[in-house]
MARDREN-71192 format. One record per residue: z, x, y of N, C-alpha, C in turn. Coordinates in steps of 0.05 Angstrom, whole numbers, padded with zeros to 5 digits, always signed. Each point is the difference from the previous one (the first is absolute). Example, Ala and Ser with C-alpha at 12.3 -4.5 7.8 and 13.67 -1.06 7.14 Angstrom:
% residues 2
+00156+00264-00114+00000-00018+00024+00000+00018+00024-00014-00007+00021+00001+00016+00024+00014-00015+00022
This chain:
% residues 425
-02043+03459-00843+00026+00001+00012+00014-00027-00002-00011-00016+00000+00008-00039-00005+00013+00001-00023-00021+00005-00017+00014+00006-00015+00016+00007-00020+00005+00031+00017+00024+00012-00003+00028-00006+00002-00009-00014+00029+00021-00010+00010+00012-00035-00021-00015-00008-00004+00010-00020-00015+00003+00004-00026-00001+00030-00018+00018+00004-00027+00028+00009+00007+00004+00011+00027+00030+00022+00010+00010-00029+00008-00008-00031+00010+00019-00023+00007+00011-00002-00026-00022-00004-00013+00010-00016-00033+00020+00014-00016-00006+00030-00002+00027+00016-00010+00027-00009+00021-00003+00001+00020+00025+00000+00016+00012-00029-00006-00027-00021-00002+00021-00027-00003+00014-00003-00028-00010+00014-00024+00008+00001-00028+00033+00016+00007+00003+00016+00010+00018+00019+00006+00022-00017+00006-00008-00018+00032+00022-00019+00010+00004-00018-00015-00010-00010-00016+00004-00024-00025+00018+00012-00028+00002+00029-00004+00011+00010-00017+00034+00006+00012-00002+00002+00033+00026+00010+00006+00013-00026+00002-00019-00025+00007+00022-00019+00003+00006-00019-00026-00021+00007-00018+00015-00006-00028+00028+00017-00005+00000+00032+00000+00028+00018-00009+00020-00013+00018+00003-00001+00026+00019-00017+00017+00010-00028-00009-00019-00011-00007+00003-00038-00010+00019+00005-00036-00005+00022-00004+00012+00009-00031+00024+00012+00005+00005+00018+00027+00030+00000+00006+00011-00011+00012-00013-00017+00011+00028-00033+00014+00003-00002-00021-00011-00018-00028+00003-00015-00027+00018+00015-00008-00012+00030-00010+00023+00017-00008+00036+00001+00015+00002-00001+00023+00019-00011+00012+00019-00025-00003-00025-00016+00003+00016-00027+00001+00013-00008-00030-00015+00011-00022+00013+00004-00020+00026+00010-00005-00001+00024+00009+00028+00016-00001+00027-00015+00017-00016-00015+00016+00029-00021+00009+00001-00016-00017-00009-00017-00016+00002-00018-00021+00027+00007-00023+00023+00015+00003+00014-00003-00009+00023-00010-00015+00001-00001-00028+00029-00024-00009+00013+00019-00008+00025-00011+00006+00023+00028-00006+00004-00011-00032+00009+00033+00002+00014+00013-00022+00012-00025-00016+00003-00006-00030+00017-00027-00017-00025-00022+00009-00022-00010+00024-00014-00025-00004-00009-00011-00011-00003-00022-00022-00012-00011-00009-00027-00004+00012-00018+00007-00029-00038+00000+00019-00015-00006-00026-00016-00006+00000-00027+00004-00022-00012+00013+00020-00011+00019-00028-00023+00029+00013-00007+00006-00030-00029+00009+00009-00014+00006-00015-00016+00022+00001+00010+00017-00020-00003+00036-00001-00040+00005-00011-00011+00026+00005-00023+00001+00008-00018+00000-00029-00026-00028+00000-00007-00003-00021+00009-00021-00016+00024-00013+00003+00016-00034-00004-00021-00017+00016-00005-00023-00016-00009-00015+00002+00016-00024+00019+00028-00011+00003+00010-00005+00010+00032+00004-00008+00009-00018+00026+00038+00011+00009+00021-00008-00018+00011+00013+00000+00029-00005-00014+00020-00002+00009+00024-00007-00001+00031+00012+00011+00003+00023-00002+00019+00001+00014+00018+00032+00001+00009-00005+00035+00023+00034-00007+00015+00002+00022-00013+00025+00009+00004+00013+00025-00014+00013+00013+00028+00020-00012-00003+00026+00003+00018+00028-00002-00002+00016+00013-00028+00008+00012-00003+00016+00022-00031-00012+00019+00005+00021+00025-00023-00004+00022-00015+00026+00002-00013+00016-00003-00012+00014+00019-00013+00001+00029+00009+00008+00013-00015-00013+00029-00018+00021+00001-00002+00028-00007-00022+00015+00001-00037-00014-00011+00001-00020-00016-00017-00007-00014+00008-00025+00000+00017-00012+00004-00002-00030+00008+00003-00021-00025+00003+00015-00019+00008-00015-00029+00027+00006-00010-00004-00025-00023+00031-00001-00011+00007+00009-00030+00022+00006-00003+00006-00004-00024+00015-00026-00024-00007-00013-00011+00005-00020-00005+00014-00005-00042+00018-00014+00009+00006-00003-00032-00001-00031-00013-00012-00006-00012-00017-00024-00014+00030-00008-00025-00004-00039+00005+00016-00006-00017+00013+00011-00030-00027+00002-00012-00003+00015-00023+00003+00024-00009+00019+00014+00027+00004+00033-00002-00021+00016+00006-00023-00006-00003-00017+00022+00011+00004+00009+00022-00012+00023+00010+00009+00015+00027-00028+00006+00022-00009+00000+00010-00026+00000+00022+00008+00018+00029-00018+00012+00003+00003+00017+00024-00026+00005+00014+00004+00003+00020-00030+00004+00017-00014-00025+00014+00022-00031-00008-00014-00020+00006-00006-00005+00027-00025-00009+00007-00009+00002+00031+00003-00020+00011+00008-00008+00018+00013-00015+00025-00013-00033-00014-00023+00005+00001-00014-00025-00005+00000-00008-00023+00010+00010-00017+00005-00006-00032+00028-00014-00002+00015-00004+00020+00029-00006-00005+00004-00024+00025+00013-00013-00008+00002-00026+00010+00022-00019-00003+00022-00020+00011+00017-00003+00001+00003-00021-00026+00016+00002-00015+00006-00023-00024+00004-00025+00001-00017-00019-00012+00006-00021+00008+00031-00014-00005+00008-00016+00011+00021-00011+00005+00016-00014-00026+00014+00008-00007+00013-00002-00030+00008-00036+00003-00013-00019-00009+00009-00033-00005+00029-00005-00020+00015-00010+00011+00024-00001-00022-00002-00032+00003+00016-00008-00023-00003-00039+00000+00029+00009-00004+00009-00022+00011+00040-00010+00007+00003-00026-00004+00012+00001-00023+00010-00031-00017+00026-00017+00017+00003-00028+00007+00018-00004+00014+00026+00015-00002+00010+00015-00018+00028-00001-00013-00001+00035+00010-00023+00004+00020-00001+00035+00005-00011+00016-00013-00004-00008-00025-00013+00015-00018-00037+00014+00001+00002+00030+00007-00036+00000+00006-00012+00016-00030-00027-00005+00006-00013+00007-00019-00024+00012+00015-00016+00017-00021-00026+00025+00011-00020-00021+00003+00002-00012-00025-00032-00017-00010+00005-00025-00006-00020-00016+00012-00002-00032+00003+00006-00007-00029-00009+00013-00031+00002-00018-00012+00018+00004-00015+00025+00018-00001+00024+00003+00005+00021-00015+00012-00002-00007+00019+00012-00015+00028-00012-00032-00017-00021-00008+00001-00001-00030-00012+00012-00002-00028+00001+00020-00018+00011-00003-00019+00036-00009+00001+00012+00013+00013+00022-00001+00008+00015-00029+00022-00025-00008+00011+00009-00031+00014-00011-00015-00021-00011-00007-00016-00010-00012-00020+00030+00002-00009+00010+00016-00018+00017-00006-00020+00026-00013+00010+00005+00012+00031+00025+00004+00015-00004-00029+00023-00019-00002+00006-00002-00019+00020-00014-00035-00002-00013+00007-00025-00025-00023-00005+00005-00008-00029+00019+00006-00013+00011-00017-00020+00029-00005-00007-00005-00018-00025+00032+00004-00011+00008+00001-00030-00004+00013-00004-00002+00013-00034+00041+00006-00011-00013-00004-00030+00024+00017-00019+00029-00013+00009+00006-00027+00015+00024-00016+00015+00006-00022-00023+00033-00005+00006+00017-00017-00022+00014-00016+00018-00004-00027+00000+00030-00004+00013-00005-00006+00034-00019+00007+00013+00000+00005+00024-00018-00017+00016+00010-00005+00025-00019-00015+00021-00007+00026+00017-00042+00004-00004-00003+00014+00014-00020-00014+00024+00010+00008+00022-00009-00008+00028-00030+00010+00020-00019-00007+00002-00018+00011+00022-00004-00018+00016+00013+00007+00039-00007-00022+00016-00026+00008+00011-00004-00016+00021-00024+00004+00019-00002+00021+00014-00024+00022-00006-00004+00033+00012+00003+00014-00028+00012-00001-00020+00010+00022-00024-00028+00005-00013-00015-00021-00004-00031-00004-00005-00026+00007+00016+00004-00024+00012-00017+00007+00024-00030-00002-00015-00012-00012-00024-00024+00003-00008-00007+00017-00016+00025+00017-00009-00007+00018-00030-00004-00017-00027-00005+00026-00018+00000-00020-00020+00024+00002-00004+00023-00018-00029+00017+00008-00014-00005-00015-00027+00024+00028-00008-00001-00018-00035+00033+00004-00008+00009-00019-00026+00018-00015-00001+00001+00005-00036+00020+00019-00007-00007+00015-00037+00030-00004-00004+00001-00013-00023+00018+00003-00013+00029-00002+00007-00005-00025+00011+00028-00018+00005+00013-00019-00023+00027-00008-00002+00017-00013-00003+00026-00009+00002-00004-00036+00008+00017-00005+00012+00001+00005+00037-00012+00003+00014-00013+00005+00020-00007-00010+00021+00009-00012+00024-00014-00012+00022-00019+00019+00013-00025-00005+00005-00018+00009+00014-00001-00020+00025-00005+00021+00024+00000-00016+00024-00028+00013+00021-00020-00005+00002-00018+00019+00006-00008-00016+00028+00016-00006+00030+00002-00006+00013-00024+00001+00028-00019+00012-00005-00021+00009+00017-00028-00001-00019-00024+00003+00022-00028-00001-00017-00004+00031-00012-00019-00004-00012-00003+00031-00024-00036-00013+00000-00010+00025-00022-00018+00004-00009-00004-00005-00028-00009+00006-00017-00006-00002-00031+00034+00002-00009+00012-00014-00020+00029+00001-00013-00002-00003-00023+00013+00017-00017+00001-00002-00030+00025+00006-00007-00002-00024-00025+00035-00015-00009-00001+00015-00032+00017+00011-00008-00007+00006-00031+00024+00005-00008-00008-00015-00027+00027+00002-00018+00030-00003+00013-00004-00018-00001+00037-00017+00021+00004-00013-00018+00016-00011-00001+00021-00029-00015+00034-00002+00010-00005-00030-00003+00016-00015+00016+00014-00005+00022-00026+00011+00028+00000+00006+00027-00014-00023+00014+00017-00002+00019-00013-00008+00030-00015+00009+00013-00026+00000+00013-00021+00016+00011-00007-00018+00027+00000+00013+00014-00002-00013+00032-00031+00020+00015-00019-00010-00004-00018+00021+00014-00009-00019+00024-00009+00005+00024-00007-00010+00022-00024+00020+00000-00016-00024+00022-00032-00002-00004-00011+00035-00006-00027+00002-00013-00011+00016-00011-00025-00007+00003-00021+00030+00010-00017-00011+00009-00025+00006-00017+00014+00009-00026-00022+00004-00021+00016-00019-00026-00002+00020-00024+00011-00017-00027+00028+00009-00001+00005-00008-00012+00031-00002-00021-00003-00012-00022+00008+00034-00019-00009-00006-00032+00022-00002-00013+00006-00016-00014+00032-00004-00010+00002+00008-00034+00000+00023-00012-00003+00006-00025+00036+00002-00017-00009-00019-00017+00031+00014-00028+00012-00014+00014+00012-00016+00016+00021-00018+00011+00005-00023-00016+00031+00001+00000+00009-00011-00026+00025-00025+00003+00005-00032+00017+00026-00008+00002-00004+00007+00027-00017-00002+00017-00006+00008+00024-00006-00021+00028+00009+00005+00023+00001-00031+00019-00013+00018+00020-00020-00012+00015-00015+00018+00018-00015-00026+00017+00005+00019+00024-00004-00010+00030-00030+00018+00016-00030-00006-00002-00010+00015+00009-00020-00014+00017-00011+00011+00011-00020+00000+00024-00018+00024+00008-00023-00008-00009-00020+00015-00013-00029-00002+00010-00021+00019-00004-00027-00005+00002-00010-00005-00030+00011+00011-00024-00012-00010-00021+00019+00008-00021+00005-00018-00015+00023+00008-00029+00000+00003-00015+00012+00018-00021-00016+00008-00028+00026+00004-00023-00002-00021-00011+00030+00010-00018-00016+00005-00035+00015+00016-00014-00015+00010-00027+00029+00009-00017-00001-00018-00023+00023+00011-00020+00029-00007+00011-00004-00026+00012+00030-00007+00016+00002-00021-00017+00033-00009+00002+00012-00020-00026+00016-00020+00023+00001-00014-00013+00017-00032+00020+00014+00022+00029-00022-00010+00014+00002+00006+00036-00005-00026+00010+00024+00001+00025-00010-00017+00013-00012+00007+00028-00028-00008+00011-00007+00012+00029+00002-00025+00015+00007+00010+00019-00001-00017+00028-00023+00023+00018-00032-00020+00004-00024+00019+00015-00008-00011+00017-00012+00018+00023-00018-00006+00009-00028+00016-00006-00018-00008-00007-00013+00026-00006-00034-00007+00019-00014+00019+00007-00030-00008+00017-00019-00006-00022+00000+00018-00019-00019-00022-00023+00018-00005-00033-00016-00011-00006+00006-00009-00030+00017+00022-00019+00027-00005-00006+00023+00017-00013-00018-00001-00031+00012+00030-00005-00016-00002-00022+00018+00011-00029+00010-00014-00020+00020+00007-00018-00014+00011-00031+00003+00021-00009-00008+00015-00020+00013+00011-00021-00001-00005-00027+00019-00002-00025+00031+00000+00007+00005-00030+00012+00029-00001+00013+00006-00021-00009+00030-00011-00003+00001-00032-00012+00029+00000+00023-00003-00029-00006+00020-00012+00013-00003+00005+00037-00019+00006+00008-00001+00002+00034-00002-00038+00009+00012+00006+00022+00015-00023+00015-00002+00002+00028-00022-00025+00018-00011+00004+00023+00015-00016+00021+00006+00009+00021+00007-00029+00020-00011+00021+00027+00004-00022+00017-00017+00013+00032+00023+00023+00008-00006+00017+00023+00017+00017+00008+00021-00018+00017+00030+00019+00002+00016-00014+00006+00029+00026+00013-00010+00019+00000+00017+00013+00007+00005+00006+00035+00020+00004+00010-00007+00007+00036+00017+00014+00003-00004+00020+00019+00009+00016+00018-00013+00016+00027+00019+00004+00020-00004+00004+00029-00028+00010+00000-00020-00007+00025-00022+00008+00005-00024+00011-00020+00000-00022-00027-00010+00001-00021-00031-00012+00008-00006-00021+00019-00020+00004+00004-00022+00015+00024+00011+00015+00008-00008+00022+00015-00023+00015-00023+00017+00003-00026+00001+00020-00019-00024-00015-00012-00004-00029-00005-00024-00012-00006-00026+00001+00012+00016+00005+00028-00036+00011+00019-00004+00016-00016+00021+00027+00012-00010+00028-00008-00014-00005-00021+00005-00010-00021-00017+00008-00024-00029-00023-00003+00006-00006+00020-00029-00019-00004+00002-00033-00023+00019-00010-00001+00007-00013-00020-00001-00020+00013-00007-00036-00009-00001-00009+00017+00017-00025-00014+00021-00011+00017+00020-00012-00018-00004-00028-00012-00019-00007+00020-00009-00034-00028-00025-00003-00019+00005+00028+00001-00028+00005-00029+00012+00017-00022+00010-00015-00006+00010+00011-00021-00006-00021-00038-00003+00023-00014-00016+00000-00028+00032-00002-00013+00015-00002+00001+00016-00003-00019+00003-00006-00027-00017-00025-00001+00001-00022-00014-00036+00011-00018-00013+00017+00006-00024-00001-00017+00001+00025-00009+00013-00001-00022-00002+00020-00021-00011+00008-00017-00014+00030-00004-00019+00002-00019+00013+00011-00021-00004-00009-00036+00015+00019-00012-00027+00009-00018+00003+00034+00004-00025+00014-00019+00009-00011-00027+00020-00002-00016+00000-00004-00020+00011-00039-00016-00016-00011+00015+00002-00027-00010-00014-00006-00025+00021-00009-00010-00012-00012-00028+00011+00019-00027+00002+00020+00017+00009+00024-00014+00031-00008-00024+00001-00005-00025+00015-00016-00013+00023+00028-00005-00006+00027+00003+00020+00016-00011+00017+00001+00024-00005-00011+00017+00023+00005+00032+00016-00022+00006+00020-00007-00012+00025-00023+00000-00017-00015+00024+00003-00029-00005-00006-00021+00023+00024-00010+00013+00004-00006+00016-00019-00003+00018-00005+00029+00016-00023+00006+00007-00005+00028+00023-00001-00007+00019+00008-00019+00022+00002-00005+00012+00010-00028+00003+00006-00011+00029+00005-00029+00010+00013-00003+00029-00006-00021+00012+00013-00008+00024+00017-00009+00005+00028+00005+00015+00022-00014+00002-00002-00026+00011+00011-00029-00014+00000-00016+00012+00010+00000+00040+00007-00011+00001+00018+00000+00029+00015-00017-00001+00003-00015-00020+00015-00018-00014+00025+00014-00007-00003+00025-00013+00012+00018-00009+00012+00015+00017-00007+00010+00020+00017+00007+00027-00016+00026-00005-00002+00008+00030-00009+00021+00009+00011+00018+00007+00018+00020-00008+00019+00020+00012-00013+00013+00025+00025-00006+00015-00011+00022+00033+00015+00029-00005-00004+00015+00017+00003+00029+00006+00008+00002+00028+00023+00005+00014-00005+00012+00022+00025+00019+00013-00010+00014+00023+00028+00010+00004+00015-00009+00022-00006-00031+00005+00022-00013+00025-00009+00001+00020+00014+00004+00027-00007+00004+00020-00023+00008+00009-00016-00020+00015-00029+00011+00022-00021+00005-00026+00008-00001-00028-00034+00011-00017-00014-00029-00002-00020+00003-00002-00033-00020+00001-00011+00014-00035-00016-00019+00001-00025-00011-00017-00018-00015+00008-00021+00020+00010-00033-00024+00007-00008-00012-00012+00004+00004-00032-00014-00017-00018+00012-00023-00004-00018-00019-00001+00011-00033-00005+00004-00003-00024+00015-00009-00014-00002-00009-00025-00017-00012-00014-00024-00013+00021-00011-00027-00015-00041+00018+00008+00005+00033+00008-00019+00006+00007-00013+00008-00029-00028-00015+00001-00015+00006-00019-00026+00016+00005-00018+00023-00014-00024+00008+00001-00023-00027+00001-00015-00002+00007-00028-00017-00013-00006+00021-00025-00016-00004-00015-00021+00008-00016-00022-00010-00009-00012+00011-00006-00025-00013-00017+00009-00016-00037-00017-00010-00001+00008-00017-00024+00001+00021-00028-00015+00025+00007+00000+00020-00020+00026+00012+00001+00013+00005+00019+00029+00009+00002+00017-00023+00010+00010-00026-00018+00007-00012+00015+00037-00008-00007+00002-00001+00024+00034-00001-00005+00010-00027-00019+00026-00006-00005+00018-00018-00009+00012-00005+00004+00018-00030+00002+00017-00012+00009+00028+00012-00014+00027-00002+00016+00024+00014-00012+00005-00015-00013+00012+00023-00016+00009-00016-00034-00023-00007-00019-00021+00023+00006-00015-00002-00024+00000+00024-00011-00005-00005-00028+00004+00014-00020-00032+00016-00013+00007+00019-00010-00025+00019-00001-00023-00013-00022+00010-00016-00018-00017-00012-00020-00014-00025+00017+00014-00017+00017-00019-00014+00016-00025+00016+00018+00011+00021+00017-00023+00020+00024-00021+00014-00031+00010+00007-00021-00023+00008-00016-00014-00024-00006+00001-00024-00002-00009-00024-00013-00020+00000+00025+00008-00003+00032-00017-00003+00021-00015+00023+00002+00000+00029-00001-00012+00012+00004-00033+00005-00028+00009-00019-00029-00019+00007-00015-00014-00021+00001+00012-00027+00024-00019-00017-00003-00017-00005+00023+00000+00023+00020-00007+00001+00021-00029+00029-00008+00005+00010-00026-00025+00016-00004-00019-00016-00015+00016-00020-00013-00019-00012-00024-00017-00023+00026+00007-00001+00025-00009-00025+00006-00027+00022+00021+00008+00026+00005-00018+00013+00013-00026+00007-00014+00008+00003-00023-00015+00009-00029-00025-00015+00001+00015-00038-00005-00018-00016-00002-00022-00005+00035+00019+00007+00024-00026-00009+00020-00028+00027-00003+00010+00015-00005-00021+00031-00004-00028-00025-00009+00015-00009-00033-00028-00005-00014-00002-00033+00013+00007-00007+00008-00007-00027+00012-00016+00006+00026+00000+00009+00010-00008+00017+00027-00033+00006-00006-00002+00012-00023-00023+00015-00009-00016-00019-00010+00008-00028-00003-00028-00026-00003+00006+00004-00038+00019+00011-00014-00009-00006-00027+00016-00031-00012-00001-00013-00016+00005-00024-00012+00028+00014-00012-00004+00017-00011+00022+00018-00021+00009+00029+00010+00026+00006-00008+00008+00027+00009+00007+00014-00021+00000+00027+00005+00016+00022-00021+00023+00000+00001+00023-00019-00011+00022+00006-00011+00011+00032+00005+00030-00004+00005+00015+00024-00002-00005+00021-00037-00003+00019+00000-00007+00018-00024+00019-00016-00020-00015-00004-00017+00009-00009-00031+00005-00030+00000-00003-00013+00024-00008-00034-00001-00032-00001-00004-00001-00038-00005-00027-00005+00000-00007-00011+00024-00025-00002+00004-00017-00005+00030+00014-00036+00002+00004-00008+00019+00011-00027+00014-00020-00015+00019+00000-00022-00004-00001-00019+00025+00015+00009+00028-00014+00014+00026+00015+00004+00017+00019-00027+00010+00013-00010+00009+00012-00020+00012-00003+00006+00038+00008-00011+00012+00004+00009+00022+00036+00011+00004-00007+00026+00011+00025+00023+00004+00026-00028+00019+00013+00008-00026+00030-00015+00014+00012+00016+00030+00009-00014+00021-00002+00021+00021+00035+00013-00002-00009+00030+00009+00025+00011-00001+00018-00005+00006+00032+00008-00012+00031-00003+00001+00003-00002+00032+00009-00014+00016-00005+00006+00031+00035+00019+00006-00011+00026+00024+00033+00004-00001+00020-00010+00019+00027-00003-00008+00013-00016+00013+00010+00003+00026-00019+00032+00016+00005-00008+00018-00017+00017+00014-00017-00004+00030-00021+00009+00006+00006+00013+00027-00002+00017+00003+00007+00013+00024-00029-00004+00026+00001+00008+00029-00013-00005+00017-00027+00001-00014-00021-00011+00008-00033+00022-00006-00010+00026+00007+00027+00000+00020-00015+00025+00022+00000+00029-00018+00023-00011-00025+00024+00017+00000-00030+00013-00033-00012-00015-00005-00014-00003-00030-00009+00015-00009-00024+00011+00025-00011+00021-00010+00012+00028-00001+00022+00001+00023+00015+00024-00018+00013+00011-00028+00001-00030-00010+00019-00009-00021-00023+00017-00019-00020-00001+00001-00023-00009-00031-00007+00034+00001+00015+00014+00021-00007+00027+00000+00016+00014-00022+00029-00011-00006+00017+00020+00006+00010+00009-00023+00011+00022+00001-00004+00022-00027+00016-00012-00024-00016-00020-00013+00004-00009-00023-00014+00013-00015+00012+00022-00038-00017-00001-00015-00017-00023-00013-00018+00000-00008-00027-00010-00002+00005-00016-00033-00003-00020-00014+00002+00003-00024-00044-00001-00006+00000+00013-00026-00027-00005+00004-00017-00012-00020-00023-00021+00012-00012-00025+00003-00012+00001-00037+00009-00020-00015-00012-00003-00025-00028+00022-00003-00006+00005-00018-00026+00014-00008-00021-00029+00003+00008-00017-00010-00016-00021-00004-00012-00006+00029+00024-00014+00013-00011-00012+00030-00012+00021+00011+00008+00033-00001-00013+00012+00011-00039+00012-00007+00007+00001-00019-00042+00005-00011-00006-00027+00006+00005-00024+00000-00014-00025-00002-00002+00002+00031+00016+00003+00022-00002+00002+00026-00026+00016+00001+00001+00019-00005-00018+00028+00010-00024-00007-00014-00005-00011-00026-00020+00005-00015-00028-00015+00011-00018+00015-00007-00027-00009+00018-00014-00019-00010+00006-00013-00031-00008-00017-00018+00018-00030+00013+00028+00003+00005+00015-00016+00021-00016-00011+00018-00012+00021+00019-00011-00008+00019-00023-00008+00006-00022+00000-00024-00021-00005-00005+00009-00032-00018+00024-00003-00011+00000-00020-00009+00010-00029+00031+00016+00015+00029-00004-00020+00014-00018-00007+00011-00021+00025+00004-00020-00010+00010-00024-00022-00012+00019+00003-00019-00030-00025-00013+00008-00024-00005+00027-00005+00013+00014-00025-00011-00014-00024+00015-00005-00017-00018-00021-00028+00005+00015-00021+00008-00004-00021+00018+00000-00025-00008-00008-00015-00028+00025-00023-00009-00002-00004-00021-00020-00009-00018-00028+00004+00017-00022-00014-00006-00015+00023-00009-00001+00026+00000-00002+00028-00009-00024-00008-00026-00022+00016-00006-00010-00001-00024+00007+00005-00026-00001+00003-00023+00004+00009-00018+00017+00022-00005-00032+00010+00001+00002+00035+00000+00005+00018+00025+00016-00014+00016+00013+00013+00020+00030-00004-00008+00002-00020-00012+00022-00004-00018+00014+00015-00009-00013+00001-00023-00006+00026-00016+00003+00024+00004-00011+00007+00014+00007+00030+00018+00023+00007+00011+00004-00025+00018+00033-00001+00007+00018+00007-00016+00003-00007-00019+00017-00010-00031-00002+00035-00010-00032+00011-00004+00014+00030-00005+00014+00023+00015-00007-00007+00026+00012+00014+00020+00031-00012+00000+00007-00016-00009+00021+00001-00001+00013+00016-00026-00001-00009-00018+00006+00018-00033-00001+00027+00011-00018+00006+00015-00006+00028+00015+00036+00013+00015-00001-00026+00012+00033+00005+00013+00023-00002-00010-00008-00020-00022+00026+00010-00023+00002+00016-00010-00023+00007-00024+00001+00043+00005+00007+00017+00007-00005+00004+00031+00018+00016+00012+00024-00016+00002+00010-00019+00007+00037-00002+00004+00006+00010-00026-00009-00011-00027+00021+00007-00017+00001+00033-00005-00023+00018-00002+00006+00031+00005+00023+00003+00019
């Protein structure tokens, strides 16, 4: 009878567990059928066996069954869709250009302030104006002017100058580069994180720049310190991180020195003898930068005094490798060194000490200096295997007092031939 009695509980509790599942299935069923979006709503829903939602507008309801009928962007048509398949559309993003103008998609909308807002292209004849706010830290670019005042009155981001002639260019600070391509008869005012001009003909720049300006199959470029001002210009130097008595003006790298097919001079520094043209627009504008603010550098990038000319800075810069050349093998204990490729081996002398530059900025300021994004020129083949080579280094380690034996002599003497070897390969 026990049980008996305890198979007739167990049916009965299966029973009450089945009624209050069908009940728990018609609230749901319910609460669904209030889930309603009228008739025309925009919804993604997804009809039975879709993987996931799409758009569409709703067309009909059934409340008998609690589903919809639905019509999908693409014309297709769906019916039967169930409460939980349909769901409200997300929120349509439009972008609005200052001038009112909206657009669906971001890269639509940037295309359109780009051309309309962030440059100044295809102009004759004209002073074109951007004050403080028009920027705000975008980039811009600057195509195909002449005859032209440019006035770029606020900080920006990356700027690119191309193909202009015989314009005025006014850019205020920038907190990346400014590449100045095809400019031709050109006067320019910039303030910069790094400069890059390529295929430009007698320009004159007035810079400030954070590292070493760098000029590339261009002739006739023409340097003096920055000099232009206007209202709350150094605000615009924070913002961009620029710091106004470090400035590289004056240490210019040119990739193509020596280069005989590129009219000389490719560069040079304005005396100040010569006068320094200012820039400004009057009333209340500043310039942080001093005139007389110089970078430090290292002696590998090292600046020049104004009013020198590019055949002197090449003269210092090839005698500042030949003198590095020689401490490598003087360093390494040999009597004799490997000559640059296609000389013969020399008497080292002691290294004449480097060009000093003419002007040295704090110490504090130094080691930032020796960071900063200068291309690299790179180090002889020679000085470099003779540095590295393990015959080098087996040759300092054995270097004697002059009282040395013979045949330690001797040894020395091939380990070195050893090092001329490799330099001249």
């Amino acid at each position: 009878g026990s049980r008996g009695g305890d198979q007739r509980r167990g049916i009965g509790g299966k029973e009450r567990e089945r009624g209050r599942g069908r009940q728990k299935g018609r609230e749901m069923a319910s609460v669904v059928r209030t889930q309603t979006y009228a008739v025309g709503a925009e919804v993604e829903a997804k009809a039975k066996g879709w993987k996931q939602f799409y758009k569409g507008r709703v067309t009909a309801f059934d409340e008998a069954s609690g589903t919809y009928s639905v019509e999908f962007e693409d014309g297709d048509k769906q019916t039967g869709i169930k409460g939980f398949n349909v769901r409200a559309a997300a929120k349509k993003e439009t972008f609005t250009a200052p001038d009112g103008k909206t657009f669906d998609t971001k890269q639509a909308f940037r295309k359109y302030m780009s051309e309309t807002f962030y440059s100044f292209r295809d102009q004759s004849g004209q002073t074109l104006i951007k004050k403080e706010g028009d920027i705000a830290g975008q980039t811009f670019s600057i195509c195909n002017l002449q005859s032209c005042e440019v006035q770029i009155l606020d900080h920006s981001d990356q700027v690119l100058v191309d193909g202009i002639t015989d314009c005025t260019v006014i850019i205020g600070p920038s907190s990346e580069s400014v590449f100045v391509r095809k400019a031709k008869n050109c006067k320019f005012f910039i303030a910069c994180k790094q400069f890059r001009s390529r295929d430009c003909e007698n320009c004159l720049v007035s810079l400030y720049s954070k590292t070493e300006p760098v000029v590339e199959t261009s002739t006739g470029m023409r340097f003096f310190p920055y000099s232009a001002s206007y209202p709350n210009q150094t605000a615009h130097f924070a913002i961009a991180k620029l710091q106004p008595e470090h400035n590289h003006w004056c240490n210019v790298f040119d990739f193509n020195k020596g280069d005989a097919s590129i009219p000389e001079p490719h560069w040079e520094l304005v005396p100040e003898a010569e006068g320094w043209p200012l820039w400004t627009t009057g009333e209340e504008a500043e310039n942080p930068v001093p005139a007389t603010a110089r970078a430090h550098v290292v002696p590998k990038e090292q600046g020049f005094a104004i009013g020198t000319e590019q055949t002197e800075a090449q003269r210092v810069f090839d005698q500042q490798e030949e003198d590095q050349h020689q401490q490598v093998h003087q360093e390494a204990g040999s009597t004799t060194c490997a000559s640059w490729p296609g000389q013969a081996s020399a008497t080292i002398a002691p290294p004449a000490p480097p060009a000093p530059a003419v002007e040295e900025a704090d110490p504090a300021t130094a080691a930032d200096d020796s960071t900063s994004e200068r291309p690299v020129e790179a180090q002889p083949a020679a000085t470099a295997a003779a540095a590295a080579s393990p015959k080098a280094q087996n040759l300092s380690a054995k270097s004697e007092p002059a009282t040395t034996i013979t045949a330690e002599a001797e040894q020395v003497s091939q380990l070195a031939d050893g090092v001329n070897a490799i330099a001249t390969e």
